[in-house]
N, C-alpha and C positions, 0 to 999 in steps of 0.2 A: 104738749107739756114736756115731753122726755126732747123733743127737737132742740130747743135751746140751750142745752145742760148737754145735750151731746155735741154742739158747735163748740160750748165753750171749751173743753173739752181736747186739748191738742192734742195728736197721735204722735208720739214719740219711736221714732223707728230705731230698736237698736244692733239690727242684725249690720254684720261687718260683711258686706258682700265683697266677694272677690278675694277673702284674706283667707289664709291655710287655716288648718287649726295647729297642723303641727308646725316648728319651725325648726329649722337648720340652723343649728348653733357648732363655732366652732371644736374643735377639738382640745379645749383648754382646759376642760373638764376630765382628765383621762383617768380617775378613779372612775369615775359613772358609767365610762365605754369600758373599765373591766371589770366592773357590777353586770351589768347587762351581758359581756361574753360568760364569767362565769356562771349567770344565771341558764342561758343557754345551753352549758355543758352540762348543768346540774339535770337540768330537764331533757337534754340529750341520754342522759345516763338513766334516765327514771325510764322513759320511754323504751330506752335498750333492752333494760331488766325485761318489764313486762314483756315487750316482744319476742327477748329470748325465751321466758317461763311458757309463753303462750302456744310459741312457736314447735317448743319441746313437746309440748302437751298434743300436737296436732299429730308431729310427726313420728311420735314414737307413742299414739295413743295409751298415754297413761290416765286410767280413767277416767276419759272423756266422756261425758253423760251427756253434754248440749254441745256438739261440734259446731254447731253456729255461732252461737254466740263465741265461742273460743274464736272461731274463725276473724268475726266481723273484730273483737277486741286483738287479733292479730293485726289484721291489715291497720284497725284506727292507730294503733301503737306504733306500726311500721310508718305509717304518714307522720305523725307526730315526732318520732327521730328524725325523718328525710328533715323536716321544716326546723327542726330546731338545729340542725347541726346545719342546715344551709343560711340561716340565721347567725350559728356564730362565724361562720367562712367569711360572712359580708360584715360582720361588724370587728374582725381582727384587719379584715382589707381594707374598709372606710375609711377616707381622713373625716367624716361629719357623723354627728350620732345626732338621730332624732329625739329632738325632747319635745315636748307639748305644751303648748304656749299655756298660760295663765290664764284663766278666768278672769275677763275683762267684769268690774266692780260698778255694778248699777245704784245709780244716786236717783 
């Protein structure tokens, strides 16, 4: 009974094999590449703070109660600056900023 209701039934495939999701668009956009650089610095600088507050707190044990966790929010905070500020290096060097293509619109 369900067998001929599922023949009739076409399988529409709508995945896009092979295609990015992001795509490389030129640089003609160059508000949006210094959106994204100063988003970077801004997040460069948030990450700095904490790492310096954090860092302070390690090295000149000002009462430290959980040295671990100070620790482990040091190092995440220290990673977190390295990535964002290697982040803005490459998007002031780029000529291509990635932007993420659009949601392909199922009918």
């Amino acid at each position: 009974m369900m067998e001929p209701q599922l023949k009739e039934v076409g399988l529409i495939d709508t995945s896009q094999a092979g295609k990015s999701v992001f795509k490389s668009a030129p640089t003609g956009s160059a508000s949006a590449r210094r959106l994204q650089i100063r988003e970077s610095v801004s997040w460069s600088i948030c990450f700095g703070i904490v790492a310096a507050i954090t860092g302070a707190l390690l090295i000149y044990r000002i009462g430290v109660t959980m040295s671990v966790i100070t620790s482990i929010m040091f190092c995440f905070s220290l990673a977190g600056l390295l990535f964002f500020v290697a982040k803005g290096i490459r998007l002031s060097r780029s000529q291509n900023v990635v932007v993420p293509s659009e949601v392909p619109h199922l009918n």
